[in-house]
N, CA, C and O atoms as CSV, one atom per row, in Angstrom:
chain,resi,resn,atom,element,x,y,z
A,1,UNK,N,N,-5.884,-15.511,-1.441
A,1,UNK,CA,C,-4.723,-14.689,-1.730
A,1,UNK,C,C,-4.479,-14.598,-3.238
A,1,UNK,O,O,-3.782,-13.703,-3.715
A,2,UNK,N,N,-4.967,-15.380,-3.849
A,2,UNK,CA,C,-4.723,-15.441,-5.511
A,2,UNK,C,C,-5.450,-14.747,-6.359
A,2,UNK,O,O,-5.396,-14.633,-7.584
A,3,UNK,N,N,-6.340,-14.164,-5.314
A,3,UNK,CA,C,-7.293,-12.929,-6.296
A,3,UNK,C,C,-6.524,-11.779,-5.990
A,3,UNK,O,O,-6.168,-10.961,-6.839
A,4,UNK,N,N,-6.248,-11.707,-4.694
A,4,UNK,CA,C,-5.460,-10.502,-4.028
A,4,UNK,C,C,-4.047,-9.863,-4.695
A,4,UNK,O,O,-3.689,-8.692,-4.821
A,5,UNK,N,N,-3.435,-11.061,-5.046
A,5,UNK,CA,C,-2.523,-11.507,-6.052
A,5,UNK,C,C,-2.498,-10.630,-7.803
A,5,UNK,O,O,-1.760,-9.844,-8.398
A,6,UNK,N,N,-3.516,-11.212,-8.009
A,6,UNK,CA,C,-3.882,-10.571,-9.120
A,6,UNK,C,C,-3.857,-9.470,-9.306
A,6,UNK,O,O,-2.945,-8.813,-9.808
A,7,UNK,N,N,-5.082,-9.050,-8.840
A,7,UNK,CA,C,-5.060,-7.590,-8.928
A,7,UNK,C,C,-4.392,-7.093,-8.337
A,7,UNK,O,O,-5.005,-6.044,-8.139
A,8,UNK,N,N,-3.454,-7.006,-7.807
A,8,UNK,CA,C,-2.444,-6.082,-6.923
A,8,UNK,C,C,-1.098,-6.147,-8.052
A,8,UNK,O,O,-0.030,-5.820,-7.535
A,9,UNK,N,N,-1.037,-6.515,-9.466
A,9,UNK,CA,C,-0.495,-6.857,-10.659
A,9,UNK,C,C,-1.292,-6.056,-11.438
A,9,UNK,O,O,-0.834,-5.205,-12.202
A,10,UNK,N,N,-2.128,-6.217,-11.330
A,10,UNK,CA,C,-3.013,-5.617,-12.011
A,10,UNK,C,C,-2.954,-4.060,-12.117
A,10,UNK,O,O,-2.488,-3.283,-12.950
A,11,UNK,N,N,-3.617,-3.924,-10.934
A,11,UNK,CA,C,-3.599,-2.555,-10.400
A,11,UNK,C,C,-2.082,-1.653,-9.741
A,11,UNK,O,O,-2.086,-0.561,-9.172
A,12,UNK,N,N,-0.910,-2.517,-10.044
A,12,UNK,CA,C,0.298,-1.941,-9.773
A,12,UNK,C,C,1.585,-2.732,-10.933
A,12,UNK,O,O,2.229,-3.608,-10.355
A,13,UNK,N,N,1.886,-2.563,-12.059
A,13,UNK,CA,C,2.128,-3.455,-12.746
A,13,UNK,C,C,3.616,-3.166,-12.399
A,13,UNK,O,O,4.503,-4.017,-12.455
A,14,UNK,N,N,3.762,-2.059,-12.088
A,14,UNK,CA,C,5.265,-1.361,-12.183
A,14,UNK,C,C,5.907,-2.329,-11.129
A,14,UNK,O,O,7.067,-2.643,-11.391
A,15,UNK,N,N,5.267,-2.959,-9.771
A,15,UNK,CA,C,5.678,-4.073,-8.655
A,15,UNK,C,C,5.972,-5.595,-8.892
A,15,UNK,O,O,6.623,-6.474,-8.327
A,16,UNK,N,N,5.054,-5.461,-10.176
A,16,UNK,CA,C,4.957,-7.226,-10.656
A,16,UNK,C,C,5.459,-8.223,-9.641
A,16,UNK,O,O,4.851,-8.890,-8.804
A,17,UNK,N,N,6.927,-8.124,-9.992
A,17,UNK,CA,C,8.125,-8.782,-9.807
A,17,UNK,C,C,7.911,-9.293,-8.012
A,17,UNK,O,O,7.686,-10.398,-7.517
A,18,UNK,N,N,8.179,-7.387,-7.150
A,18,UNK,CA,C,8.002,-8.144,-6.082
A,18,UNK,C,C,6.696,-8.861,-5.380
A,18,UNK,O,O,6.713,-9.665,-4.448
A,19,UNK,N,N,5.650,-8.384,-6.034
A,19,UNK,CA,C,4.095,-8.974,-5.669
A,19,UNK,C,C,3.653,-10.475,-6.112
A,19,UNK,O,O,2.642,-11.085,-5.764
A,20,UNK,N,N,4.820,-10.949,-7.082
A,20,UNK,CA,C,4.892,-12.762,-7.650
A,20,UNK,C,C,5.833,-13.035,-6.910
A,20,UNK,O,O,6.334,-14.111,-7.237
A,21,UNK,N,N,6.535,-12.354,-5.676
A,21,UNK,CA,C,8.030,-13.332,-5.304
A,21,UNK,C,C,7.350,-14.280,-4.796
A,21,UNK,O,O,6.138,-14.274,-4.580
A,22,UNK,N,N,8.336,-15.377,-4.527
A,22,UNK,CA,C,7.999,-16.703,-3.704
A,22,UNK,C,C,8.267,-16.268,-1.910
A,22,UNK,O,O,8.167,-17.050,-0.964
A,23,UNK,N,N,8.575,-14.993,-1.860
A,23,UNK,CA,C,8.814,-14.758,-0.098
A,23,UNK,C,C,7.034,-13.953,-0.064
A,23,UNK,O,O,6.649,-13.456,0.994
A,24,UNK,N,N,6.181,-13.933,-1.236
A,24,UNK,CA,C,5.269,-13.263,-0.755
A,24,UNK,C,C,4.236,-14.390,-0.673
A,24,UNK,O,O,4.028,-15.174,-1.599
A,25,UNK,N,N,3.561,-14.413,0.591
A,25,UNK,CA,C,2.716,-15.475,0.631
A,25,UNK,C,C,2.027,-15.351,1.678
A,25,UNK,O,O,2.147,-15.928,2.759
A,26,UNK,N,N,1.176,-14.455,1.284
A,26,UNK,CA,C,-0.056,-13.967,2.595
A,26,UNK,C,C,-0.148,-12.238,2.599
A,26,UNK,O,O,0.688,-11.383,2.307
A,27,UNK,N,N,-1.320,-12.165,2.989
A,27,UNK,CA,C,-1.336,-10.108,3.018
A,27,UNK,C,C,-0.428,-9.970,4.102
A,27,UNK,O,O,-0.132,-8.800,3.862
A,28,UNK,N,N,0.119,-10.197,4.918
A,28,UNK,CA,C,0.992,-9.627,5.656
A,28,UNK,C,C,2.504,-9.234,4.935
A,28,UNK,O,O,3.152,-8.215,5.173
A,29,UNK,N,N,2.858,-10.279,4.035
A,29,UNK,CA,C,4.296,-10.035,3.606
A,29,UNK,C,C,4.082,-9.423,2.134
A,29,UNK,O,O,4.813,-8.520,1.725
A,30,UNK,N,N,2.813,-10.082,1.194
A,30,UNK,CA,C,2.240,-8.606,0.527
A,30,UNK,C,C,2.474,-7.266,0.692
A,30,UNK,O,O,3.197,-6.619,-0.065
A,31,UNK,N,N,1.906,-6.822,1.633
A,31,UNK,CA,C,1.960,-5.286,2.186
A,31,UNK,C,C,3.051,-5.025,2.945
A,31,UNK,O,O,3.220,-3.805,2.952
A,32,UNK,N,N,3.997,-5.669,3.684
A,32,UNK,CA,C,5.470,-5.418,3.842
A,32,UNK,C,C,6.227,-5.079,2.336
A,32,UNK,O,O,6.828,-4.023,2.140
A,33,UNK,N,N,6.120,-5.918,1.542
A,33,UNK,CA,C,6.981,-5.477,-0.087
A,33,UNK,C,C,6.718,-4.024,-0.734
A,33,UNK,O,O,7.424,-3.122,-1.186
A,34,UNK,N,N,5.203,-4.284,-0.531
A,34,UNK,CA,C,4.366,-2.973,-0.762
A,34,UNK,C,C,4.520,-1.568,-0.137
A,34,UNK,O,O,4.626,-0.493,-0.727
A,35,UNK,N,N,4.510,-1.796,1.064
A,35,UNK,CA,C,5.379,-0.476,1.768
A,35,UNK,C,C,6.698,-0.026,1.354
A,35,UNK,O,O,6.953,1.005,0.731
A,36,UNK,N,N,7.850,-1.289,1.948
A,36,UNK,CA,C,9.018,-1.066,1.239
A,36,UNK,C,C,9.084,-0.313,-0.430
A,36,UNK,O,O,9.879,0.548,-0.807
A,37,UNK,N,N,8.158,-0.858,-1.091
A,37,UNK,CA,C,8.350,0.067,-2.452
A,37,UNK,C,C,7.921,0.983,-2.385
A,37,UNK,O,O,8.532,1.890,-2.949
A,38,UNK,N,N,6.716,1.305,-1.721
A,38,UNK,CA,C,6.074,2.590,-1.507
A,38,UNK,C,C,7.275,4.042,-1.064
A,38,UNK,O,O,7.560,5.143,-1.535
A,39,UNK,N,N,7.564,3.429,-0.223
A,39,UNK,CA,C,8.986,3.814,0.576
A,39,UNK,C,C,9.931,4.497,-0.351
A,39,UNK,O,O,10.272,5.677,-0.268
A,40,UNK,N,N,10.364,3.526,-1.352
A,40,UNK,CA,C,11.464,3.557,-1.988
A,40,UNK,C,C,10.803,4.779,-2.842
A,40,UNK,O,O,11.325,5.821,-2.447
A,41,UNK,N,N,10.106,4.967,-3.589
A,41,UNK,CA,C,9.360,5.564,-4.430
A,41,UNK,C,C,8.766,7.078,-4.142
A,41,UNK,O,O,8.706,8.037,-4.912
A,42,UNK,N,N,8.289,6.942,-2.567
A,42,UNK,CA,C,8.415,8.495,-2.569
A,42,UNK,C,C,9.673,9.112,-1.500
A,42,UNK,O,O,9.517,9.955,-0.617
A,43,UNK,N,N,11.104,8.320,-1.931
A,43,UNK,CA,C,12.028,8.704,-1.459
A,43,UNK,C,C,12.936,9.060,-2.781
A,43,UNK,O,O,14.134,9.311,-2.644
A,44,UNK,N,N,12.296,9.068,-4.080
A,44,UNK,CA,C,13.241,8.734,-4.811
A,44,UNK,C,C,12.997,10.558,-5.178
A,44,UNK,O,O,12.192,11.356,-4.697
A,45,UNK,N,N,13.963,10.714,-6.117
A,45,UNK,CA,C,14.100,12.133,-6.804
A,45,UNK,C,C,14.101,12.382,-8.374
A,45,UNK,O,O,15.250,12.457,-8.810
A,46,UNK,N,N,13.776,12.430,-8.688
A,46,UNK,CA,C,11.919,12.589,-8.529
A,46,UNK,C,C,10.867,11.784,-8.115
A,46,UNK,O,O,10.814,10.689,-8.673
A,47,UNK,N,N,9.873,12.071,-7.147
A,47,UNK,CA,C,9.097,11.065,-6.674
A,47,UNK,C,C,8.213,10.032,-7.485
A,47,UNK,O,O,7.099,10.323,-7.920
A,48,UNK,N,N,8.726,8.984,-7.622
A,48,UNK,CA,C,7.679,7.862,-9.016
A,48,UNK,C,C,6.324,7.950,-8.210
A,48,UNK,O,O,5.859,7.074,-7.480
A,49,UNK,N,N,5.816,9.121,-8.478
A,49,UNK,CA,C,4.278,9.347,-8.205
A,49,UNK,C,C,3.359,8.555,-8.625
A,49,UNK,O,O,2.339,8.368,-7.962
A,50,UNK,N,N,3.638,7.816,-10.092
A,50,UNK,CA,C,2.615,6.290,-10.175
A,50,UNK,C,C,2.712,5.487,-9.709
A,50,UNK,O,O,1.652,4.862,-9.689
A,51,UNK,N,N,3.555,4.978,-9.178
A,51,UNK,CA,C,3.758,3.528,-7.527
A,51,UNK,C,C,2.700,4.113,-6.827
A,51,UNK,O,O,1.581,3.655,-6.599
A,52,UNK,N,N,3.291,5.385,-6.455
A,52,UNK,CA,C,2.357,6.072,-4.971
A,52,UNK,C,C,0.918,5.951,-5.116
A,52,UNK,O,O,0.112,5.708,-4.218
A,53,UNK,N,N,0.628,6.195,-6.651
A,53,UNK,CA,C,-0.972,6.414,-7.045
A,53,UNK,C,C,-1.224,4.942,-7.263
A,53,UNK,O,O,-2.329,4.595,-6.845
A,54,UNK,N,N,-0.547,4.047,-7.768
A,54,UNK,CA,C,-1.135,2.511,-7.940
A,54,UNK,C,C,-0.861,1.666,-6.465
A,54,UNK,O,O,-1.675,0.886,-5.969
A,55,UNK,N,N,0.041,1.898,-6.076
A,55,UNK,CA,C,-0.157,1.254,-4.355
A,55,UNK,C,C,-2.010,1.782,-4.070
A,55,UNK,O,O,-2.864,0.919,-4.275
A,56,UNK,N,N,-2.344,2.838,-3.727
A,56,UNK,CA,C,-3.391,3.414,-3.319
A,56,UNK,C,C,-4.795,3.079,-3.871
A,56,UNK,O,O,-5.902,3.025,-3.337
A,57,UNK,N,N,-4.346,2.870,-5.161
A,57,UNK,CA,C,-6.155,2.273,-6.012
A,57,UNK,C,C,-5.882,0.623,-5.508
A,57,UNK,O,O,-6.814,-0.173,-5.403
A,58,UNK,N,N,-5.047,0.415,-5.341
A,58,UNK,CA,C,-4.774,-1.271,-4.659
A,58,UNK,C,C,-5.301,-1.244,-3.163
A,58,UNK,O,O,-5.761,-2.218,-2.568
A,59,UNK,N,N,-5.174,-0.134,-2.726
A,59,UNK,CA,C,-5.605,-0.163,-1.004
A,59,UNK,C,C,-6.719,0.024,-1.211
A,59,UNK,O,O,-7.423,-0.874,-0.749
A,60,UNK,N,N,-7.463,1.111,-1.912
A,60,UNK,CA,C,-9.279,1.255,-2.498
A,60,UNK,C,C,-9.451,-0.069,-2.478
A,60,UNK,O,O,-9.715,-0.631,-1.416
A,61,UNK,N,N,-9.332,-0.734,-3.612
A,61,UNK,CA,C,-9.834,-1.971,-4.191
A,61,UNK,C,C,-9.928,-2.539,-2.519
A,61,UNK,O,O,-10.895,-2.186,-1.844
A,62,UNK,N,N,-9.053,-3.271,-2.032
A,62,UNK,CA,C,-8.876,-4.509,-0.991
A,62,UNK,C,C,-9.854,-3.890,0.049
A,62,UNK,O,O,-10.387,-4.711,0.795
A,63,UNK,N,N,-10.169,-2.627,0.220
A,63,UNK,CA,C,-10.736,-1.811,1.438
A,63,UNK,C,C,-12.148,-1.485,1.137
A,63,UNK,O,O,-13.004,-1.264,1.994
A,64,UNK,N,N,-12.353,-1.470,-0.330
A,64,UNK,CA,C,-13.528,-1.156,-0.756
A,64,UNK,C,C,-14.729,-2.192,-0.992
A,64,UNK,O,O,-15.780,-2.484,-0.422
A,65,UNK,N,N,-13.727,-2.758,-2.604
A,65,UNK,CA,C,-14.366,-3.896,-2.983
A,65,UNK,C,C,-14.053,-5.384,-2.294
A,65,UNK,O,O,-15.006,-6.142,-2.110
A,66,UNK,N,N,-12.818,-5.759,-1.947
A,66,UNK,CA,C,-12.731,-6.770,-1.465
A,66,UNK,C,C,-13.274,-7.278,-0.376
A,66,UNK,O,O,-14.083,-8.201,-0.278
A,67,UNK,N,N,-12.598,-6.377,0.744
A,67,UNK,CA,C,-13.327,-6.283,2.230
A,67,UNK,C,C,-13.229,-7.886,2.921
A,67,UNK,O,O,-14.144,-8.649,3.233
A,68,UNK,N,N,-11.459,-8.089,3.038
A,68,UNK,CA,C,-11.150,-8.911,3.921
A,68,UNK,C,C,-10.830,-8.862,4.943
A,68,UNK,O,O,-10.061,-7.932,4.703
A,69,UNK,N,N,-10.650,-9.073,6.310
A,69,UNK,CA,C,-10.673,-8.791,7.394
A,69,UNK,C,C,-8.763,-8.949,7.716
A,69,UNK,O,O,-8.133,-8.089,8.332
A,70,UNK,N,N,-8.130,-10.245,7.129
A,70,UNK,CA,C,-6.739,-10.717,6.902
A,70,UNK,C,C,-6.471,-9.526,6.318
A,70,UNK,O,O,-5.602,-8.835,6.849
A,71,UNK,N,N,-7.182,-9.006,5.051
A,71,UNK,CA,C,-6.296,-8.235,3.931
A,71,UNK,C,C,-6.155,-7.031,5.290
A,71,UNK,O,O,-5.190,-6.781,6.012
A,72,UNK,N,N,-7.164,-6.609,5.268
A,72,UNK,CA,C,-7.642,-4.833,6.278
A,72,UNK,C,C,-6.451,-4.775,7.193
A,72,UNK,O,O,-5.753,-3.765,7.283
A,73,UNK,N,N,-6.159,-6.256,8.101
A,73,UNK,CA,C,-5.544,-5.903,9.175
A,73,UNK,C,C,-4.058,-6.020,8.425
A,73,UNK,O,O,-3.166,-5.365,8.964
A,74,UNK,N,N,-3.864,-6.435,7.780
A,74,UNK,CA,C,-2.365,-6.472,7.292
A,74,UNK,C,C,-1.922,-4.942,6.568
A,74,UNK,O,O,-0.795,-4.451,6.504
A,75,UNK,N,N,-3.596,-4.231,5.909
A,75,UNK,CA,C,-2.618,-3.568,5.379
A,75,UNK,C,C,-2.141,-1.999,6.849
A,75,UNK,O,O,-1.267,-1.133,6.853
A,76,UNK,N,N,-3.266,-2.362,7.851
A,76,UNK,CA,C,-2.953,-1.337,9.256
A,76,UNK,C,C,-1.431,-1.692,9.277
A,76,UNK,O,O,-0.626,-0.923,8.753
A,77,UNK,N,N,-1.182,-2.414,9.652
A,77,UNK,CA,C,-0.294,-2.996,10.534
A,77,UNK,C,C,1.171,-3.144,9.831
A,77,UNK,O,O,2.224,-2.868,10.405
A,78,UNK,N,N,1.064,-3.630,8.484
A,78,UNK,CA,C,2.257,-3.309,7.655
A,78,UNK,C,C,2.268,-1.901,6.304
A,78,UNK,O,O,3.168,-1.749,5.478
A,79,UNK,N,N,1.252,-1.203,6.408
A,79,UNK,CA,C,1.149,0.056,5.687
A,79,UNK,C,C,0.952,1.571,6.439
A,79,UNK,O,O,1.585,2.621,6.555
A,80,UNK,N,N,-0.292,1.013,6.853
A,80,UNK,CA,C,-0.734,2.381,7.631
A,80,UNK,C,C,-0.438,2.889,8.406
A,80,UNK,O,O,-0.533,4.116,8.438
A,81,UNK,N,N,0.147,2.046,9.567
A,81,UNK,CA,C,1.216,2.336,11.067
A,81,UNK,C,C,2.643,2.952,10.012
A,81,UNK,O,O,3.480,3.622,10.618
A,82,UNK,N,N,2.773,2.815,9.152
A,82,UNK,CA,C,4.327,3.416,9.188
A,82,UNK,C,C,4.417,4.099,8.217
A,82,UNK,O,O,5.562,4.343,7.838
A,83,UNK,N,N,3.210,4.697,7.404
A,83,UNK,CA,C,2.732,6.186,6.824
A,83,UNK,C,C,3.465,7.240,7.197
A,83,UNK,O,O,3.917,7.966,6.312
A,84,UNK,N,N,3.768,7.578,8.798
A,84,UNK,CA,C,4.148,9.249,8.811
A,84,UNK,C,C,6.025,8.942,9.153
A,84,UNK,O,O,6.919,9.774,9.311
A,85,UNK,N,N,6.082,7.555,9.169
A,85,UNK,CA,C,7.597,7.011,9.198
A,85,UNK,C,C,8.528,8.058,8.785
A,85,UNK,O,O,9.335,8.664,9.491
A,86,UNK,N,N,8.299,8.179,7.553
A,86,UNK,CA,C,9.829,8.995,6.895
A,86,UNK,C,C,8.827,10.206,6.685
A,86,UNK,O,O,7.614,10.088,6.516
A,87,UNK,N,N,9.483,11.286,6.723
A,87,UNK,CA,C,9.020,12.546,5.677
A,87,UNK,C,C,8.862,12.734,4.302
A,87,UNK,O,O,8.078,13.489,3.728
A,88,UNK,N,N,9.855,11.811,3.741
A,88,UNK,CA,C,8.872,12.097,2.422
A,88,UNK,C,C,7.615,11.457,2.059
A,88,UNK,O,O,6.886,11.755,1.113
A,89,UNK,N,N,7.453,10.552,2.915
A,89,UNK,CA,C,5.671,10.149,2.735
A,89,UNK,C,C,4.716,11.007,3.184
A,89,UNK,O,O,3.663,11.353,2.649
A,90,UNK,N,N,5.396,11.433,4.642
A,90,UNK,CA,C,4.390,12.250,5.518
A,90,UNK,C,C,4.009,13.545,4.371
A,90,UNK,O,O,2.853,13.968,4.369
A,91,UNK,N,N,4.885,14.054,3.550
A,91,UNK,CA,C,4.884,15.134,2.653
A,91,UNK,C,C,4.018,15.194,1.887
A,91,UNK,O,O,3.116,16.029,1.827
A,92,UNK,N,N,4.277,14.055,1.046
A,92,UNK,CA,C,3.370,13.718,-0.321
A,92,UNK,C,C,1.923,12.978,0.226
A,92,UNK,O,O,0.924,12.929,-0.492
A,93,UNK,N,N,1.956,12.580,1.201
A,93,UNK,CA,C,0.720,11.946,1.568
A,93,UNK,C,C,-0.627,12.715,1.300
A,93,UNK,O,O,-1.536,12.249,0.612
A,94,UNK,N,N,-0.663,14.131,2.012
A,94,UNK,CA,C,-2.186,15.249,0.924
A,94,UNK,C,C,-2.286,15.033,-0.349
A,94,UNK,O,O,-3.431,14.827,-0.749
A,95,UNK,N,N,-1.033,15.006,-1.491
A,95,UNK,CA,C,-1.303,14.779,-2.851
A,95,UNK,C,C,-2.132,13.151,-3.196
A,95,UNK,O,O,-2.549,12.897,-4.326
A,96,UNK,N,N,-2.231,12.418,-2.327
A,96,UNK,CA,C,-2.532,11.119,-2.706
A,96,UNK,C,C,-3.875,10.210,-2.044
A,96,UNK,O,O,-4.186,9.126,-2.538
A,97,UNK,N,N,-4.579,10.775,-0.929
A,97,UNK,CA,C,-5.700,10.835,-0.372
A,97,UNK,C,C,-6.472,11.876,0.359
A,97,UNK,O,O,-6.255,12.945,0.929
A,98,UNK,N,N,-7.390,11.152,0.110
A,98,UNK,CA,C,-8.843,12.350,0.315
A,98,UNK,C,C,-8.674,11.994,2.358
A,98,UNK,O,O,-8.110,11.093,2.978
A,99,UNK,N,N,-9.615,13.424,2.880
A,99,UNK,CA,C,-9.376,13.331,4.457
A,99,UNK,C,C,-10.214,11.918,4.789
A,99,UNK,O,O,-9.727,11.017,5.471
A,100,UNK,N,N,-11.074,11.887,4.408
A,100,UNK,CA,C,-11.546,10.259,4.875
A,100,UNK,C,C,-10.350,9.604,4.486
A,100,UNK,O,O,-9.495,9.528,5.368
A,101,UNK,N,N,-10.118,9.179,3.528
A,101,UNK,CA,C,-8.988,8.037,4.152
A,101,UNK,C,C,-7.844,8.117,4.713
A,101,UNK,O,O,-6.974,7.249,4.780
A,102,UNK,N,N,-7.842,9.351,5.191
A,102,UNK,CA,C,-6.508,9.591,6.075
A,102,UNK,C,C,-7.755,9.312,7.711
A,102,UNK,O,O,-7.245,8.803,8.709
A,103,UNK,N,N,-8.899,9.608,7.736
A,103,UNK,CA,C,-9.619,9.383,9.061
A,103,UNK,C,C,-9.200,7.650,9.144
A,103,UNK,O,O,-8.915,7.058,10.185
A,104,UNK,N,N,-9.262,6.914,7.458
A,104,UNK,CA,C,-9.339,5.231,7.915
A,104,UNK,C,C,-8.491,4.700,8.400
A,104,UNK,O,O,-8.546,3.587,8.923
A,105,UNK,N,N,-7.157,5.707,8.272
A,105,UNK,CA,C,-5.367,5.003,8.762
A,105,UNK,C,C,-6.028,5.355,9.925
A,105,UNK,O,O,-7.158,4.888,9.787
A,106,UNK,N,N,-5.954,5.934,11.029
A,106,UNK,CA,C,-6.041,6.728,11.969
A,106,UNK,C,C,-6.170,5.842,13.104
A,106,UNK,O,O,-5.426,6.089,14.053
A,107,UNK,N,N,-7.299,4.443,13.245
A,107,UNK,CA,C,-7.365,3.573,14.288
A,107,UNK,C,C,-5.951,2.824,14.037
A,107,UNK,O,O,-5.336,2.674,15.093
A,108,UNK,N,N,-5.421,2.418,13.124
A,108,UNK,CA,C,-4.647,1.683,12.691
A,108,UNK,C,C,-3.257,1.941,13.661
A,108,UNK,O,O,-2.582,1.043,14.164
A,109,UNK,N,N,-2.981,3.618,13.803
A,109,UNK,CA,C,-1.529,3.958,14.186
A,109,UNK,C,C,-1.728,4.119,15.283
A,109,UNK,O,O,-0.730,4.257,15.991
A,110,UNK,N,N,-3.207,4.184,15.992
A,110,UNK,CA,C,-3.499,4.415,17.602
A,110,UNK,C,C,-3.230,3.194,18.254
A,110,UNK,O,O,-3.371,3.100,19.474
């Protein structure tokens, strides 16, 4: 989790704060914070479109390069299932991935 950690700081600096809390401690409650901001962000007015774009090179990375099985299922289960949740995600969601990775959510919400 301490690499996961990292770069998810790394690759989202604008989260820091909630991605070092002491309630985060495991990809499951990781990617719960992570949604929630995601959330917050393309609910806001104007949409902070760099959360949206740095959440997403953070989901690349863990899905691409990392390729943990803990990370993968946490981020289905606390990200990808609740993608078409609100409308303003469902909205902005074309601006922010390619159709393959809208095919990779897809087992996730079934």
């Amino acid at each position: 989790m301490r690499l996961c950690r990292k770069k998810a700081v790394e690759l989202i600096p604008s989260l820091r704060k909630r991605i070092t809390s002491k309630y985060v401690n495991g990809p499951m409650s990781l990617w719960i914070e992570l949604h929630l901001a995601y959330n917050n962000a393309a609910s806001e007015s104007p949409v902070e479109a760099h959360v949206l774009h740095e959440v997403w090179d953070y989901i690349r990375w863990c899905t691409d390069e990392y390729r943990n099985d803990d990370m993968e299922q946490a981020i289905c289960l606390a990200f990808f299932e609740h993608l078409l949740d609100t409308r303003a995600i469902s909205e902005d969601l074309p601006l922010r991935i390619t159709v393959k990775e809208a095919e990779r959510c897809v087992p996730c919400a079934t």
